[in-house]
C-alpha positions in Angstrom: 6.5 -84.0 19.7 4.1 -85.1 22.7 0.6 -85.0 22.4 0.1 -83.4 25.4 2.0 -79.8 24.2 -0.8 -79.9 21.4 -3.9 -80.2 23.5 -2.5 -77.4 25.7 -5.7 -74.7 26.2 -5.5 -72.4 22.9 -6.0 -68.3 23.2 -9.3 -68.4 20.7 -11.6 -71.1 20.9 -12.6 -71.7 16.8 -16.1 -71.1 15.5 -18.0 -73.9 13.1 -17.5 -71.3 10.1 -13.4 -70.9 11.2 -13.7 -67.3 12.6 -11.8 -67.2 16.3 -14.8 -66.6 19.0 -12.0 -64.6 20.8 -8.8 -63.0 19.7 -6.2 -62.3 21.9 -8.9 -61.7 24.8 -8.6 -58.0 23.0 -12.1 -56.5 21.6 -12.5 -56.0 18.0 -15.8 -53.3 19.1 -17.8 -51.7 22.0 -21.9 -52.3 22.0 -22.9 -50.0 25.1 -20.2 -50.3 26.6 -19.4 -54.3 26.5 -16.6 -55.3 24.6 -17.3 -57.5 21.8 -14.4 -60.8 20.9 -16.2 -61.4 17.8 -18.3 -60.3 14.7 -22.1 -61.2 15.5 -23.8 -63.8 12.9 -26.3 -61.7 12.9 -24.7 -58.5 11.6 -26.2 -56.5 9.1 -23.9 -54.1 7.0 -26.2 -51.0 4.5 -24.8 -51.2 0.7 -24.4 -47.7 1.3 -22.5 -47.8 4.7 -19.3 -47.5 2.6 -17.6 -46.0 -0.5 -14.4 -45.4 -1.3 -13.6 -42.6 -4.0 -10.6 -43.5 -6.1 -10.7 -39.9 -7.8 -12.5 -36.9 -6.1 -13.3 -34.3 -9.2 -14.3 -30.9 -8.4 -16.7 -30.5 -11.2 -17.7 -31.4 -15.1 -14.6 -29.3 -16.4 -12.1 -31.0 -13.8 -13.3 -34.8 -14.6 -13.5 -34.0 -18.3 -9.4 -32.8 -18.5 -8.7 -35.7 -16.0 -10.2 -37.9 -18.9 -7.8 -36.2 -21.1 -4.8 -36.0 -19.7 -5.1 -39.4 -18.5 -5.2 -41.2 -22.0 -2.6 -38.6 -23.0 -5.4 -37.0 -25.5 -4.1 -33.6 -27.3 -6.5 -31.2 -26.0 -6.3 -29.3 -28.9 -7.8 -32.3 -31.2 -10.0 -34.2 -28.3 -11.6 -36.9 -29.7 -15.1 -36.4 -28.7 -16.7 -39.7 -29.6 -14.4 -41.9 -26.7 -14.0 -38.9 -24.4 -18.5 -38.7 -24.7 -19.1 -42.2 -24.0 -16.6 -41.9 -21.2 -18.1 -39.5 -19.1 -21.7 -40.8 -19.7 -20.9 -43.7 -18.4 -18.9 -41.2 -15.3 -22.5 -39.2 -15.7 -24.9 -42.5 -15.6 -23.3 -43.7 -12.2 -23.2 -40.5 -10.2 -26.7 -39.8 -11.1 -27.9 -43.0 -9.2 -26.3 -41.8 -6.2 -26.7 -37.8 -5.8 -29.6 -36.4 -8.5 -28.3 -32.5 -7.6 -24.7 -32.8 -8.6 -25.3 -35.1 -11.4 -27.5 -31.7 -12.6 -24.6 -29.9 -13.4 -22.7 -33.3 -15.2 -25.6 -34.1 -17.6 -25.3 -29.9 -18.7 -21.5 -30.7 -19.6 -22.6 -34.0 -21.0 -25.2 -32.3 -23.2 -22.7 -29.9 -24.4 -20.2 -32.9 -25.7 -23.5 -34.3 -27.6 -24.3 -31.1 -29.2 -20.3 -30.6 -30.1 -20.2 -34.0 -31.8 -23.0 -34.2 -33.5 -22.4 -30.4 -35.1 -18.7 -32.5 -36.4 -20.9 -34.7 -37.7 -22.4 -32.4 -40.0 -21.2 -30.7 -43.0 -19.2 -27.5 -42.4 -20.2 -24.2 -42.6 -19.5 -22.3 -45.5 -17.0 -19.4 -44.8 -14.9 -16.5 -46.4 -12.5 -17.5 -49.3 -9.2 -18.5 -47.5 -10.7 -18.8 -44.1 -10.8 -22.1 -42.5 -14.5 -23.3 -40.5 -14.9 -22.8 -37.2 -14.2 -26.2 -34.9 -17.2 -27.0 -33.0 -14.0 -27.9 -30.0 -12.9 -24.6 -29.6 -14.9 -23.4 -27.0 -14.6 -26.3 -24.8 -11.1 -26.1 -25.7 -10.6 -22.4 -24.5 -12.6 -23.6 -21.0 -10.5 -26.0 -20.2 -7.0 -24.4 -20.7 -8.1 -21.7 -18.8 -9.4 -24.3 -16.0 -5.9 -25.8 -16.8 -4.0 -22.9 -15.9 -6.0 -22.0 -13.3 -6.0 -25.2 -11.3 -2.0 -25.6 -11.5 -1.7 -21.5 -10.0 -4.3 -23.0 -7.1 -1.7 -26.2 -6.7 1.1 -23.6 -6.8 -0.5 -21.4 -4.2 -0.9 -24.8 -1.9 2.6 -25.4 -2.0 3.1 -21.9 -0.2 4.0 -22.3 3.6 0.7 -21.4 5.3 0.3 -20.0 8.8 -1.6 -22.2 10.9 -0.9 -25.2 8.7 2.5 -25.6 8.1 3.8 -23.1 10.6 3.1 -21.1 13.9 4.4 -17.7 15.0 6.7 -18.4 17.9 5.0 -17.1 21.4 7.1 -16.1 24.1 5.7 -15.7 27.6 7.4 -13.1 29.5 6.8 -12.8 33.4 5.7 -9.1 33.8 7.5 -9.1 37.2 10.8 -9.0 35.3 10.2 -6.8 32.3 8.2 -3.9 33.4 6.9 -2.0 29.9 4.9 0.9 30.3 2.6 2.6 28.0 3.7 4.4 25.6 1.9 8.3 25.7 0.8 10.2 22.7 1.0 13.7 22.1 -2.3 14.5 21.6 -3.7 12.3 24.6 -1.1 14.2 26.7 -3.0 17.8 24.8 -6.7 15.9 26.3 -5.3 15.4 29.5 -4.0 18.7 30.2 -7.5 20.5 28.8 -9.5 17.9 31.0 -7.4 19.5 33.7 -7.9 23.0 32.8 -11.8 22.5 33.0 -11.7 21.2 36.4 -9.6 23.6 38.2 -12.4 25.7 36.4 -14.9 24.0 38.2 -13.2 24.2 41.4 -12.4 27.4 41.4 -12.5 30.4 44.0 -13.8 33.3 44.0 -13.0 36.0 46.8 -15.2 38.9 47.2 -14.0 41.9 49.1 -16.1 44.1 50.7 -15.2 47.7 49.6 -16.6 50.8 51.7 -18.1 53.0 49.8 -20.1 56.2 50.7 -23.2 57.1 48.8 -22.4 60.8 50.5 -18.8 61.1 49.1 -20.4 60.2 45.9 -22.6 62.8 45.7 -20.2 65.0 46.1 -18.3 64.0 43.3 -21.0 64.3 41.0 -21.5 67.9 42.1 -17.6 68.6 41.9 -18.0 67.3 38.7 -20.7 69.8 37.2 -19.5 72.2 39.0 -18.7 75.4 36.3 -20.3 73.4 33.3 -23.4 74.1 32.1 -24.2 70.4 30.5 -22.4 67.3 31.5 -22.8 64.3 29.3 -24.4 60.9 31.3 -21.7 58.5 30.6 -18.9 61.3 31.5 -19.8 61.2 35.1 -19.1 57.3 35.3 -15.7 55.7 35.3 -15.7 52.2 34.2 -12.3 51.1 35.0 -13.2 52.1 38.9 -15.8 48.6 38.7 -19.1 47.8 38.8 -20.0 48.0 42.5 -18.5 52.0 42.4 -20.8 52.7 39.0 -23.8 51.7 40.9 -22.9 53.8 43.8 -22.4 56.9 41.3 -25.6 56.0 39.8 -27.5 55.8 43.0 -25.6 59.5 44.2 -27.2 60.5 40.6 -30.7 59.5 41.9 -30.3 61.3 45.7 -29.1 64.6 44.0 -31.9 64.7 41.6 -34.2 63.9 44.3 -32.8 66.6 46.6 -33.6 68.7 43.4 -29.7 69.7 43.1 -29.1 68.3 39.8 -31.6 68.0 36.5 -31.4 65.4 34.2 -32.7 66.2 30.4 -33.1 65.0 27.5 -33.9 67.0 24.1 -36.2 64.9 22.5 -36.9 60.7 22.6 -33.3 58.6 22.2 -31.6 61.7 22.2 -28.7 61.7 24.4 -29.0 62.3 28.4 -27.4 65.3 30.1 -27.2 66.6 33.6 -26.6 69.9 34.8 -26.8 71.8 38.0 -30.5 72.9 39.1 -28.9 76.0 41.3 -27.0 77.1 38.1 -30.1 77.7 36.0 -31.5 81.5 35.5 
């Protein structure tokens, strides 16, 4: 092979410590803007800047079965010395790193210690033929329920979901084409129609006739009226069904006779009822 094909210009010129100064003339980062071809020497990375979480454990009860079910423990008989120095060890870590949620963690880890050391100690004595009470079978109970629980929540997951595994299918239709009209209700049809009815109450007109009527001729009714009775009641000289504006003629032809001293009106005694007579007729 010639010489000269192997001092041909490379794409990255090498650093002292081996690492390429630039890659591909492609930027491995952006520092306001300007493209970086290579890690600075400088560069200073936190402890903290990143951590990766193998298991993610929704609480005391959820790590404590994952323990479990991971060394393939019967739950019913846990041994509580390994599965205790397990998750104090769990316990020890997380409490470096977040004090509030290891809170809850040292409560569950408390409750192991008390469990273990009450196996530790002689058994209560109980009923003849009744066995004692395991100091597991609270924490037992708690955690098939969790159990059970959890694995309905997974089942529940597995369910299509709308917005996450599926969408309702949308349709545009130009309203051009399909014209679609409101439907109308019965009762909003019953509104309309009384909304109606009021206005054309509003609106109304009234036409008012001018009737001729004669004071005189009146008169002379009333006194054709009495005429061969000796007492006539009030309201027998007025006829309602003839209207208002002829009952206020009568009335006034009531007033001229009485003034003309033709006719008397009397009355027994206070609220007693009102008669009128002729005043020519009396002896």
């Amino acid at each position: 092979m010639n010489s000269s094909a192997i001092s041909q210009p490379m794409e990255a010129a090498v650093l002292v410590d081996g690492s390429p100064e630039v890659v591909d003339h492609v930027a491995v980062a952006r520092l306001y803007g300007e493209p970086l071809f290579a890690m600075p020497l400088d560069l200073y990375i936190p402890p903290d800047a990143l951590e990766v979480f193998l298991e993610a454990f929704e609480g005391p009860l959820d790590f404590l079965l994952y323990l479990i079910r991971k060394q393939n423990f019967n739950i019913l008989d846990i041994p509580m010395l390994s599965v205790t120095r397990q998750y104090l060890v769990y316990v020890d870590q997380i409490r470096k790193r977040n004090l509030e949620l290891a809170a809850e963690y040292l409560l569950m880890a408390a409750m192991l210690i008390e469990i273990k050391s009450r196996m530790l100690l002689p058994p209560k004595k109980s009923a003849e033929g009744e066995e004692p009470e395991d100091p597991r079978a609270e924490l037992v109970r708690r955690l098939l329920e969790y159990e059970q629980i959890k694995r309905a929540a997974a089942n529940l997951n597995t369910v299509p979901q709308f917005g996450r595994d599926f969408l309702k299918a949308a349709v545009y239709v130009d309203q051009s084409i399909a014209v679609r009209f409101p439907d109308v209700d019965v009762v909003d049809l019953q509104d309309a129609w009384r909304s109606m009815v009021q206005r054309a109450k509003l609106v109304q007109h009234h036409k008012i006739s001018r009737a001729e009527l004669s004071v005189r001729e009146h008169m002379s009714m009333v006194l054709k009226k009495l005429q061969g009775k000796r007492f006539v009641g009030f309201e027998d000289l007025f006829d309602p069904q003839l209207g208002l504006p002829t009952l206020v003629v009568t009335f006034i032809a009531m007033l001229e006779l009485a003034k003309e001293t033709l006719i008397e009106i009397t009355q027994a005694e206070a609220y007693a009822p009102i008669y009128v007579r002729l005043a020519f007729t009396q002896n």
